[in-house]
Kinemage of the C-alpha trace (Angstrom):
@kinemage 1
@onewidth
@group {chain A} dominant
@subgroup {mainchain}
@vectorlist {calphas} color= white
{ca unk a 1} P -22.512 -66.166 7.090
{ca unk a 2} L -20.383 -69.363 8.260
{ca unk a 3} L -20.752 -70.309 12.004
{ca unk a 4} L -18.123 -71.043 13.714
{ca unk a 5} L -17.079 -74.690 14.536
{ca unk a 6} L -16.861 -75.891 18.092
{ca unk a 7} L -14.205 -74.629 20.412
{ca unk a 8} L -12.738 -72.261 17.501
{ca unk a 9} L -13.322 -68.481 18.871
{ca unk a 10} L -15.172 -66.257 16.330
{ca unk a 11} L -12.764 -63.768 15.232
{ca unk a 12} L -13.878 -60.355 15.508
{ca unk a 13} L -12.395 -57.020 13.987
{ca unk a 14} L -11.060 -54.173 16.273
{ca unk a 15} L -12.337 -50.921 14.244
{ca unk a 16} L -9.379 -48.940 15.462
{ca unk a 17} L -6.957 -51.813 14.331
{ca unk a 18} L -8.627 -51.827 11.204
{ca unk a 19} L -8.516 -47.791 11.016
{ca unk a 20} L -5.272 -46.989 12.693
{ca unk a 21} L -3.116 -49.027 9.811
{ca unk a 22} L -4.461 -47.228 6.911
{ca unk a 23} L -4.385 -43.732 8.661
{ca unk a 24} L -0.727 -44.260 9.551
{ca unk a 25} L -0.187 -45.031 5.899
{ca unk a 26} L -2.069 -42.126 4.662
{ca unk a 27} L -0.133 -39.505 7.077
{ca unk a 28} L 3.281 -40.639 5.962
{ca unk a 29} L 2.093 -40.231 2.280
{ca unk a 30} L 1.398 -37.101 3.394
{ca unk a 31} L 4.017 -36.101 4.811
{ca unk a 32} L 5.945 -37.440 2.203
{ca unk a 33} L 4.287 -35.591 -0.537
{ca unk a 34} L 4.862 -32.071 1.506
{ca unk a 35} L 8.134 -32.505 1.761
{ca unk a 36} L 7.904 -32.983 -1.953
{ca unk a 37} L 6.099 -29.450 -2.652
{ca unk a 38} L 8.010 -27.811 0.093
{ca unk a 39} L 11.149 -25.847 -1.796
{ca unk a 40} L 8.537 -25.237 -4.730
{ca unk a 41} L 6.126 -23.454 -2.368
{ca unk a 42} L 8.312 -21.797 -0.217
{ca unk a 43} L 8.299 -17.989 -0.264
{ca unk a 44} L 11.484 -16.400 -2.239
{ca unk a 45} L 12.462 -14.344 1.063
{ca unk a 46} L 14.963 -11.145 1.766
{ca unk a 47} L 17.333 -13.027 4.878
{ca unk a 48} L 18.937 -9.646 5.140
{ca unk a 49} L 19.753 -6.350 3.887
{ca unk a 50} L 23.292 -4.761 4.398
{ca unk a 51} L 24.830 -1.556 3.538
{ca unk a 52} L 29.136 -1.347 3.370
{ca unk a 53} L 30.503 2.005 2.779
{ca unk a 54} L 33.970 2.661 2.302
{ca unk a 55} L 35.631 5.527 0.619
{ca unk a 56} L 35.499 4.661 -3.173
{ca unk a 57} L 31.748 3.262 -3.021
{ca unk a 58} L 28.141 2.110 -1.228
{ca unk a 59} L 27.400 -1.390 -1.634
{ca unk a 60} L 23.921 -2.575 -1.500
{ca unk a 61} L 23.741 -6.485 -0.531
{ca unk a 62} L 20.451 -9.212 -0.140
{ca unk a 63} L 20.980 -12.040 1.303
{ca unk a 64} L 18.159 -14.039 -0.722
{ca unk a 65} L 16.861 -18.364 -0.259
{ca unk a 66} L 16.738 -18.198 -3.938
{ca unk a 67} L 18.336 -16.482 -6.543
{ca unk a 68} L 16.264 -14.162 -8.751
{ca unk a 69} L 16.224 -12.044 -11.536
{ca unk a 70} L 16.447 -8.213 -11.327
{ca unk a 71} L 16.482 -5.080 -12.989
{ca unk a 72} L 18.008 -1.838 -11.865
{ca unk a 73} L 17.274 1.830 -13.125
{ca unk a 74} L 17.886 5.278 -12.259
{ca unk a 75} L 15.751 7.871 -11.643
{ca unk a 76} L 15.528 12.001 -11.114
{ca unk a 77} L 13.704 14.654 -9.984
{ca unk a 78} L 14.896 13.352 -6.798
{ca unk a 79} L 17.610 10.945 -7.565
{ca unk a 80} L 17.127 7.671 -6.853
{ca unk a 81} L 18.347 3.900 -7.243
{ca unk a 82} L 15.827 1.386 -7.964
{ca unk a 83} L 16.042 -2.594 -7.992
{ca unk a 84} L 12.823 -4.246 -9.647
{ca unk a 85} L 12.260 -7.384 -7.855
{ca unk a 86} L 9.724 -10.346 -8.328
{ca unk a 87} L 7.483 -10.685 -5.489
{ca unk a 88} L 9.668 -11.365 -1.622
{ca unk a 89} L 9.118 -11.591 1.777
{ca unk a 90} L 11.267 -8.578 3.266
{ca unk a 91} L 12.297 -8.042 6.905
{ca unk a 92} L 10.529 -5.953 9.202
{ca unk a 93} L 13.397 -3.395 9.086
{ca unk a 94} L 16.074 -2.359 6.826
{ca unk a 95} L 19.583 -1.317 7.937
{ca unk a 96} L 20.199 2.395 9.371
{ca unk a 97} L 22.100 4.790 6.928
{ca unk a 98} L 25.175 5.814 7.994
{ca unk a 99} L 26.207 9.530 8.549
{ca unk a 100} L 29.169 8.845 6.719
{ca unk a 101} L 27.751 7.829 3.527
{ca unk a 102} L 27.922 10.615 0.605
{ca unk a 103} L 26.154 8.307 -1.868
{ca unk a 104} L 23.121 6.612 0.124
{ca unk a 105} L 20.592 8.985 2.034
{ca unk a 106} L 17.734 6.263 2.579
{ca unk a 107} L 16.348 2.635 1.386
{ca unk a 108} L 12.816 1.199 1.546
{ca unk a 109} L 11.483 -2.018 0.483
{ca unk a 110} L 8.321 -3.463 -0.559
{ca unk a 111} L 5.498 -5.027 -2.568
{ca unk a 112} L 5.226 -2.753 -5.896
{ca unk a 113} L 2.653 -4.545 -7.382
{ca unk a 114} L 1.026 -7.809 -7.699
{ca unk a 115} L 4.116 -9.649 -9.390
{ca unk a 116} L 6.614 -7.199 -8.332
{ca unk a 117} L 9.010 -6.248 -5.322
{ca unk a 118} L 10.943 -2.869 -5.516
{ca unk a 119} L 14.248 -1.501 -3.436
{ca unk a 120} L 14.066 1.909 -3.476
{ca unk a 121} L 17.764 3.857 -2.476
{ca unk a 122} L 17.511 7.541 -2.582
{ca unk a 123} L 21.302 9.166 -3.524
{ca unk a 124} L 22.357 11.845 -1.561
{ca unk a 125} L 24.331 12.850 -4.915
{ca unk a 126} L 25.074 11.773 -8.092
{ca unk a 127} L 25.899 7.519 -7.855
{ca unk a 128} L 26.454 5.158 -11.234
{ca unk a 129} L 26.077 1.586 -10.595
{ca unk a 130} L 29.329 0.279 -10.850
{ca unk a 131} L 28.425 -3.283 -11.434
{ca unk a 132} L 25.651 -5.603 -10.251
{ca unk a 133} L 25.903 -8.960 -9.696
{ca unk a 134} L 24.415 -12.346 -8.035
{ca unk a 135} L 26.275 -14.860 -6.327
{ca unk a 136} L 25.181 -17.815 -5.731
{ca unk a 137} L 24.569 -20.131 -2.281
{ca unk a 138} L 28.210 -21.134 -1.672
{ca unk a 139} L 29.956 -22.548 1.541
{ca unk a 140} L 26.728 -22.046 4.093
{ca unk a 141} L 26.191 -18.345 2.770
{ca unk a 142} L 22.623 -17.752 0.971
{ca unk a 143} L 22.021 -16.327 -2.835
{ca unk a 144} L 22.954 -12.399 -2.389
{ca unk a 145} L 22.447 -9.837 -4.702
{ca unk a 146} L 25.150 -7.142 -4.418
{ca unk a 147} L 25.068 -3.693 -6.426
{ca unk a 148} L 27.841 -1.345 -6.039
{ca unk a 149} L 27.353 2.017 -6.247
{ca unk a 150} L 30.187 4.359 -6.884
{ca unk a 151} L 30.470 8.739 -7.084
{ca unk a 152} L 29.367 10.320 -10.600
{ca unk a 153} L 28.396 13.481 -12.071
{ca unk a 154} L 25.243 15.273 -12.548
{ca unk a 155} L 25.813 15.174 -16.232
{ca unk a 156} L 26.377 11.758 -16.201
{ca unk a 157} L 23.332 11.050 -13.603
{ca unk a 158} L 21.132 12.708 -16.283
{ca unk a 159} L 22.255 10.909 -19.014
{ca unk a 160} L 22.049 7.542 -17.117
{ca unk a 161} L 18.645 8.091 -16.686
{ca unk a 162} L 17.367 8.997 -20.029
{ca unk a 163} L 19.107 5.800 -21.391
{ca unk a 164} L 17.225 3.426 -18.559
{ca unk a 165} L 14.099 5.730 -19.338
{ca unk a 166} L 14.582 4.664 -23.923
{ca unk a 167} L 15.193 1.037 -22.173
{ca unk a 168} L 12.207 1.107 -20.076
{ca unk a 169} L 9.909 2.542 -22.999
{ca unk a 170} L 11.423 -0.138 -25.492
{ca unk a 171} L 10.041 -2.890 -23.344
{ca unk a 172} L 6.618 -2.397 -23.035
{ca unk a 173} L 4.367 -3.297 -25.871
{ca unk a 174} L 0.852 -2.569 -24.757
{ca unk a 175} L -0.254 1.071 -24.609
{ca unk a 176} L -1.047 2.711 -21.366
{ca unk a 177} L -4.938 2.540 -20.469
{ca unk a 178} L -6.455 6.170 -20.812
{ca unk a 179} L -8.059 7.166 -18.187
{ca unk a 180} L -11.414 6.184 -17.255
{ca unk a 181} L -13.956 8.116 -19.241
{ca unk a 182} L -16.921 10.112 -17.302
{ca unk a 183} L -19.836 8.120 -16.732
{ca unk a 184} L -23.150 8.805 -16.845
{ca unk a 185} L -24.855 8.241 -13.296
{ca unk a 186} L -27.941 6.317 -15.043
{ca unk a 187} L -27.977 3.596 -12.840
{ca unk a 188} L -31.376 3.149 -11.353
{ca unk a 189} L -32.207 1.582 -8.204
{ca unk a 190} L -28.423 0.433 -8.077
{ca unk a 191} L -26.526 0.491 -4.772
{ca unk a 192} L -24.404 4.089 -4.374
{ca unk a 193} L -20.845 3.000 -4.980
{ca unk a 194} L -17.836 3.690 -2.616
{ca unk a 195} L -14.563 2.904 -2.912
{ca unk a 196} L -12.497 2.943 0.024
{ca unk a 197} L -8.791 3.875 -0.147
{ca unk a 198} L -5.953 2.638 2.299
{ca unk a 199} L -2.706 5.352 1.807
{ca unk a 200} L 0.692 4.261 0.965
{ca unk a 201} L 1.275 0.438 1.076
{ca unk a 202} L 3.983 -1.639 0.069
{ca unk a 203} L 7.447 -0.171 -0.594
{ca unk a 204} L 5.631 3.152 0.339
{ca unk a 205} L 4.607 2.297 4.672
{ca unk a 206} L 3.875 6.080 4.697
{ca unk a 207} L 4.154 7.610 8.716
{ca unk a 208} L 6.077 6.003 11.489
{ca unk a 209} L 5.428 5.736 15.000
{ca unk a 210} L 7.115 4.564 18.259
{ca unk a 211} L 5.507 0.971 16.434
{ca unk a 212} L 3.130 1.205 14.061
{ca unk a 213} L 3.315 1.946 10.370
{ca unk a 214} L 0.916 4.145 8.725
{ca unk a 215} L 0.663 1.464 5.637
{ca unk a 216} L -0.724 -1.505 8.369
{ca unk a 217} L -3.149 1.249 10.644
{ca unk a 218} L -4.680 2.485 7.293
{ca unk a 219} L -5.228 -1.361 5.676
{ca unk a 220} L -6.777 -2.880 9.221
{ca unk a 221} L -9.218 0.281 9.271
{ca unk a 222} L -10.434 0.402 5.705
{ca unk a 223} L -11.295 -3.249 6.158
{ca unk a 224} L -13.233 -2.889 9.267
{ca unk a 225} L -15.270 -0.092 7.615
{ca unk a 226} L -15.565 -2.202 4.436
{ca unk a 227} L -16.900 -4.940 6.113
{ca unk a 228} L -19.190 -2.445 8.411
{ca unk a 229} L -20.256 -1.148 5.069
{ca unk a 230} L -21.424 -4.046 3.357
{ca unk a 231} L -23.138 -5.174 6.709
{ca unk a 232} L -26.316 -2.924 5.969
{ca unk a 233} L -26.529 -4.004 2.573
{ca unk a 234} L -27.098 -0.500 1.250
{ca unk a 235} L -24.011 -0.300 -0.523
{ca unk a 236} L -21.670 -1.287 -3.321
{ca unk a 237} L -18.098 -1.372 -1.887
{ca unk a 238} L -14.726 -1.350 -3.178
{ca unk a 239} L -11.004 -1.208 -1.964
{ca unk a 240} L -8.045 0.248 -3.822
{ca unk a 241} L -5.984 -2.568 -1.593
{ca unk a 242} L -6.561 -5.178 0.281
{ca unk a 243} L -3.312 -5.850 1.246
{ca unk a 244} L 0.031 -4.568 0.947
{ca unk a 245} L 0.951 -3.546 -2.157
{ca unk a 246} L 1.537 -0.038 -3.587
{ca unk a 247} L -0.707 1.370 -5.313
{ca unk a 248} L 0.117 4.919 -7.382
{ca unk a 249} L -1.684 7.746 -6.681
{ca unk a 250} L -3.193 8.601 -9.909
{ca unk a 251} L -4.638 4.909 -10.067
{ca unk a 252} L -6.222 5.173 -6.620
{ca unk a 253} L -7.842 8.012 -8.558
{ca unk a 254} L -9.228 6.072 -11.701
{ca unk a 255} L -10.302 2.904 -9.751
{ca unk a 256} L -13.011 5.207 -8.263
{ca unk a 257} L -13.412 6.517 -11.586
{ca unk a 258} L -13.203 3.112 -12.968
{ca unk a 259} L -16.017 1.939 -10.847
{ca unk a 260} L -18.208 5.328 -11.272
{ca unk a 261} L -17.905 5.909 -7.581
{ca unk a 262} L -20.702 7.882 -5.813
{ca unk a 263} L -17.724 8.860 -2.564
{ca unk a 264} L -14.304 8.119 -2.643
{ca unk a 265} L -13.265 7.953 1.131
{ca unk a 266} L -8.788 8.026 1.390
{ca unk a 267} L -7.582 6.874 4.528
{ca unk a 268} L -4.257 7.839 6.289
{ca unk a 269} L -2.192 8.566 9.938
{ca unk a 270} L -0.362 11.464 10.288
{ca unk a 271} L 2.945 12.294 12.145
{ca unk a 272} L 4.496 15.541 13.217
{ca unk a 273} L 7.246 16.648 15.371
{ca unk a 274} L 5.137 17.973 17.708
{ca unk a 275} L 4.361 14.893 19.917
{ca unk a 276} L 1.585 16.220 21.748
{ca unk a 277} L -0.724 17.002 18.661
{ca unk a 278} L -3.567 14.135 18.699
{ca unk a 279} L -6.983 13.922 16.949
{ca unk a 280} L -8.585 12.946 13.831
{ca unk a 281} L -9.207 15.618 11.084
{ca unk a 282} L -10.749 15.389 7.563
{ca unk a 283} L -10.088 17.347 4.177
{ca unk a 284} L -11.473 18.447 1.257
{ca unk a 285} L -9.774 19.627 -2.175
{ca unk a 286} L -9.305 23.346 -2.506
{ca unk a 287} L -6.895 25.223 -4.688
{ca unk a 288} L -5.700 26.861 -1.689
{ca unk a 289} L -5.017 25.375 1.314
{ca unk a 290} L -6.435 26.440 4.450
{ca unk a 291} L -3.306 26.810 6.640
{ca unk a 292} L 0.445 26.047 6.106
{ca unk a 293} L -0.086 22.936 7.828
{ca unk a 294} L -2.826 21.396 5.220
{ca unk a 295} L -0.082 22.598 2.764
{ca unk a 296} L 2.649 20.760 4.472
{ca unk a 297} L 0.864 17.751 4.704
{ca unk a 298} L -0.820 17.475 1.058
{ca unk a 299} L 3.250 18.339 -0.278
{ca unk a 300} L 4.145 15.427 2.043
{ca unk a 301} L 1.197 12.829 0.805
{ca unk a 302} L 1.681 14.146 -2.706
{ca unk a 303} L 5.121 12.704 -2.577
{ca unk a 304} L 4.135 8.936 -1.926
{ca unk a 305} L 4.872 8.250 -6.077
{ca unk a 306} L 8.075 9.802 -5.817
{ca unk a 307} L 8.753 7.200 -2.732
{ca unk a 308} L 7.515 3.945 -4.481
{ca unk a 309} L 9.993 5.112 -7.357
{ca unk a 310} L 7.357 6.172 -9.666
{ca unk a 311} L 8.736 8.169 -13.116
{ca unk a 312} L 7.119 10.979 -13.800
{ca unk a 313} L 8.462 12.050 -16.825
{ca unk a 314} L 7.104 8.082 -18.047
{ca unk a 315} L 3.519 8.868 -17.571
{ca unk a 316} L 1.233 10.824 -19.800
{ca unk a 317} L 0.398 14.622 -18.371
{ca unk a 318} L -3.506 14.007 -17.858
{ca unk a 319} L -2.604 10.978 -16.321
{ca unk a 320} L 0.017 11.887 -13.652
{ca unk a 321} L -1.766 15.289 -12.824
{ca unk a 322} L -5.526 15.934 -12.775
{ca unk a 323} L -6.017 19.209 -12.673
{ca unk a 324} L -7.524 21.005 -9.850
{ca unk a 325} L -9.361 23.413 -11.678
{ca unk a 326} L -11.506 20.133 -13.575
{ca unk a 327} L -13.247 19.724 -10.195
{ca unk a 328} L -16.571 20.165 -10.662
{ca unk a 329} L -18.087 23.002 -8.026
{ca unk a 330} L -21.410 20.559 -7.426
{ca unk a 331} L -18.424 17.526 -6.962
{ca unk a 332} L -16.582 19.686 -4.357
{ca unk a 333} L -19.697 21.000 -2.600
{ca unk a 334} L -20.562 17.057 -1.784
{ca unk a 335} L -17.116 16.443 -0.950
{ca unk a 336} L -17.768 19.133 2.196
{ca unk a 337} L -21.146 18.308 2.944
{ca unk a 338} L -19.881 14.732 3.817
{ca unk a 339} L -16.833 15.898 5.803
{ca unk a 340} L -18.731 18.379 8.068
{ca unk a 341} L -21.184 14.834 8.661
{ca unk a 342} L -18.511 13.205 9.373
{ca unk a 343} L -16.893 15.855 12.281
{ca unk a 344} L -20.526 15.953 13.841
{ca unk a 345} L -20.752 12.246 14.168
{ca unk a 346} L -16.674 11.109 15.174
{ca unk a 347} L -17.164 14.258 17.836
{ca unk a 348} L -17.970 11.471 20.225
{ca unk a 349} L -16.010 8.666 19.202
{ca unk a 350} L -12.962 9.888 19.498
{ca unk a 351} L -10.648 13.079 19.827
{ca unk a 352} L -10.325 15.451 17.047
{ca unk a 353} L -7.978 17.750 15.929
{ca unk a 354} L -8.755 21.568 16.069
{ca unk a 355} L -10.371 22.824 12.895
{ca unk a 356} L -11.305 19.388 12.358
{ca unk a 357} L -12.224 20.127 8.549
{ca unk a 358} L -9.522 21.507 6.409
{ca unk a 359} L -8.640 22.075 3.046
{ca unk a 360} L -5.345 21.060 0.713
{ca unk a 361} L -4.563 19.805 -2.831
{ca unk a 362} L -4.155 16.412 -2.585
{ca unk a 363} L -3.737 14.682 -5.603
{ca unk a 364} L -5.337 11.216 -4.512
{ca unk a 365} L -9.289 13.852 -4.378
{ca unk a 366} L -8.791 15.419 -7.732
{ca unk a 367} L -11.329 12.870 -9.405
{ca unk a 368} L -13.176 15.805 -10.942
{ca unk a 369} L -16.636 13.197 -10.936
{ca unk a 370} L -16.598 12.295 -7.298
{ca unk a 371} L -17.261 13.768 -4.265
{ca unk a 372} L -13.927 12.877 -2.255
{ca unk a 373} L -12.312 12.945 1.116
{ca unk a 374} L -8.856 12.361 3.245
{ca unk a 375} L -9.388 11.374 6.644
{ca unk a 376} L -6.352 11.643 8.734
{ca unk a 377} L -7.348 9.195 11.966
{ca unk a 378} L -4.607 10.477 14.381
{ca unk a 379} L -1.163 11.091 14.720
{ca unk a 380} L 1.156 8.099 15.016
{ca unk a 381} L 3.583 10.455 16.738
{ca unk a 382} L 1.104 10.978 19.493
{ca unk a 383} L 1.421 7.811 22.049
{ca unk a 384} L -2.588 7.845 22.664
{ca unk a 385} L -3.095 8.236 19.684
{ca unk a 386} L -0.770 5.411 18.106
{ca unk a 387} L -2.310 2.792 21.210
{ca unk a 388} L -5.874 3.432 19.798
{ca unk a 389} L -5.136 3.554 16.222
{ca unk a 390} L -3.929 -0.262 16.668
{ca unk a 391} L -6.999 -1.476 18.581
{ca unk a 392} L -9.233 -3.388 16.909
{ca unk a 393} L -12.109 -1.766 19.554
{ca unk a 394} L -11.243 1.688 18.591
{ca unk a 395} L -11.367 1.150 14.988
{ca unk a 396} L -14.978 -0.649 15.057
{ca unk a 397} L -16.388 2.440 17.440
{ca unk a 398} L -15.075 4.972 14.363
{ca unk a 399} L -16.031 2.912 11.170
{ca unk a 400} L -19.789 2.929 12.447
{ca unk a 401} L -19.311 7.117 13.024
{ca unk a 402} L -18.340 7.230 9.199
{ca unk a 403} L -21.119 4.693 8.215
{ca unk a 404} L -23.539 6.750 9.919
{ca unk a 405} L -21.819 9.642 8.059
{ca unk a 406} L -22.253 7.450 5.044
{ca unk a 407} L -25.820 7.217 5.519
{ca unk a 408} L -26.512 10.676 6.264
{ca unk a 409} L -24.661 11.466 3.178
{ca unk a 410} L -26.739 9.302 0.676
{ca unk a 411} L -30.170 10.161 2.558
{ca unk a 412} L -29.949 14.313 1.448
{ca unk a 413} L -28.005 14.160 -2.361
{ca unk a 414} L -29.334 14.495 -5.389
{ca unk a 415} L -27.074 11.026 -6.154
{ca unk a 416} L -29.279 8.631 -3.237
{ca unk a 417} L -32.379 10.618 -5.403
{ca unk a 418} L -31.158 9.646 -9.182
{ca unk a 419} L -30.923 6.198 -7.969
């Protein structure tokens, strides 16, 4: 190392000096290169959704940061519109109907599935799509898709339909998956399986309350008792969602198949007119349902396909309807020895409903290999119950009632035994 020579200072380096030029460098590059990624990252979103009704037609408009490709379809058996969408971020809310409007009865929006977004418009009568159309950004307006909607006939409904329906068929190449095949339960010293479903989802948000949506409550619980779940390390857990997408019933159905399920545990939140109803109830499958409000609410869950714009008459008949008579007696039997755990141990975590345990034909427990349950955790329409059903405090105290249900369950069947 060279000395310095007499009366010359040594020069020494200041480490932030040295640091802070470089750094500066390396933010703006930065910066620079997110700017860069920016509009290729950015989320496709819905700005708005407007309805315009006049006399001679409905028109559907979204204002869009990006234009996008679409398809739209009809469908019966209720009549609806549907616009197939890649995947968008919506708005919280869509626009109200108007009373006035004698095409449009009701709209949602959603996630459909992984790569797809889906606008659902149910017609209060027969509608042909006029025209659809994008226009482009233009004079400080965004990209909106507009589809015009105009009065038609039943006859020409119908026909409309089968021809999107020949369209629909002609695109797909692959062959729909059969359904899963029964399993045998050979699996030795393996984990019991449970698959954990959150209802509706997506374009489907299922209940409303004064805030809530039954689509959110349902997600943030199943993942607090999937996570409370895998904490013991007894079990093999899986979700039908983990976020919010749709998901059709009968698939909800085969992923527990799929995954040769030992309990298949569906989670929803109920509303009724009756404000002052609260509490949690549970049910089982039975042909007959055990009072005319099990019936009304199985008719109203058994309608969540309809509501994501699901075709029927598309689907194969085992497929979109599992029998209820295939249930296997020993598969039901399960199904109510777990739900009557269940009432003893939630007794004292939170309020139930009166004849906590009740029986309807639901379609999501007609796996005819797995013992299966709907727990309804409140009513959304009840304020006390809505305020607890959003609490992150409530929903821990609950989850550890059903794993202790869980465990019960597993420590007296012949399926804990086989394994």
């Amino acid at each position: 190392m060279s000395r310095p020579k007499a009366g010359e200072k040594r020069k020494t380096m200041n480490p932030r000096t040295h640091l802070l030029l470089p750094l500066s460098k390396l933010v703006g590059l930065l910066l620079m290169s997110f700017a860069l990624l920016a509009p290729a990252q950015a989320a496709n979103l819905v700005k708005d959704i407007r309805l315009g009704v006049t006399e001679a037609r409905t028109r559907v408009v979204l204002d869009l940061s990006q234009t996008v490709d679409y398809r739209v379809f009809l469908l019966d058996k209720p009549r609806r519109v549907v616009i197939d969408l890649p995947s968008l971020d919506w708005p919280s809310q869509g626009p109200e109907v108007s009373k006035n409007d004698k095409l449009v009865s009701g709209l949602r929006f959603g996630q459909f599935t992984a790569g797809k977004s889906r606008l659902v418009i149910d017609a209060a009568n027969p509608v042909k799509v006029a025209k659809s159309f994008i226009l482009a950004s233009s004079s400080g307006l965004p990209h909106r898709l507009v589809v015009d909607l105009v009065p038609s006939t039943a006859k020409a409904f119908a026909a409309q339909v089968k021809k999107d329906r020949e369209a629909s068929r002609s695109r797909k190449t692959a062959k729909a998956a059969p359904p899963p095949a029964f399993k045998p339960r050979s699996k030795t010293n393996a984990k019991p399986v449970i698959v954990i479903d959150a209802g509706h989802g997506g374009v489907d948000p299922g209940a409303h309350g004064r805030k809530a949506q039954e689509k959110n409550v349902t997600l943030a619980f199943t993942r607090e008792l999937a996570k409370q779940l895998r904490a013991t390390g007894k079990y093999k857990v899986y979700q039908t969602r983990n976020r919010d997408i749709y998901i059709p019933l009968r698939q909800r159905v085969n992923i527990a198949r799929k995954h040769n399920a030992d309990l298949f545990i569906s989670i929803h939140a109920d509303a009724i007119k009756r404000k002052n109803v609260r509490g949690m109830s549970i049910y089982t499958l039975s042909e007959t349902a055990s009072d005319k409000e099990a019936a009304a609410l199985a008719r109203k869950e058994n309608q969540s396909d309809i509501i994501a714009g699901i075709d029927f008459a598309d689907q194969p008949a085992e497929v979109a309807d599992i029998l209820i008579d295939l249930a296997q007696r020993e598969t039901k039997n399960l199904s109510v020895k777990f739900a009557k755990l269940v009432v003893d141990n939630a007794r004292h975590k939170t309020n139930l409903l009166d004849r906590t345990h009740r029986f309807a034909g639901f379609r999501v427990l007609k796996a005819p290999d797995v013992p299966s349950v709907l727990i309804e955790l409140g009513f959304l329409t009840n304020r006390k119950d809505e305020k607890q059903l959003v609490t992150s405090a409530w929903r821990r105290k609950v989850a550890s009632a059903l794993v202790k249900s869980v465990d019960g369950f597993f420590r007296g069947t012949r399926i804990a035994a086989a394994r």
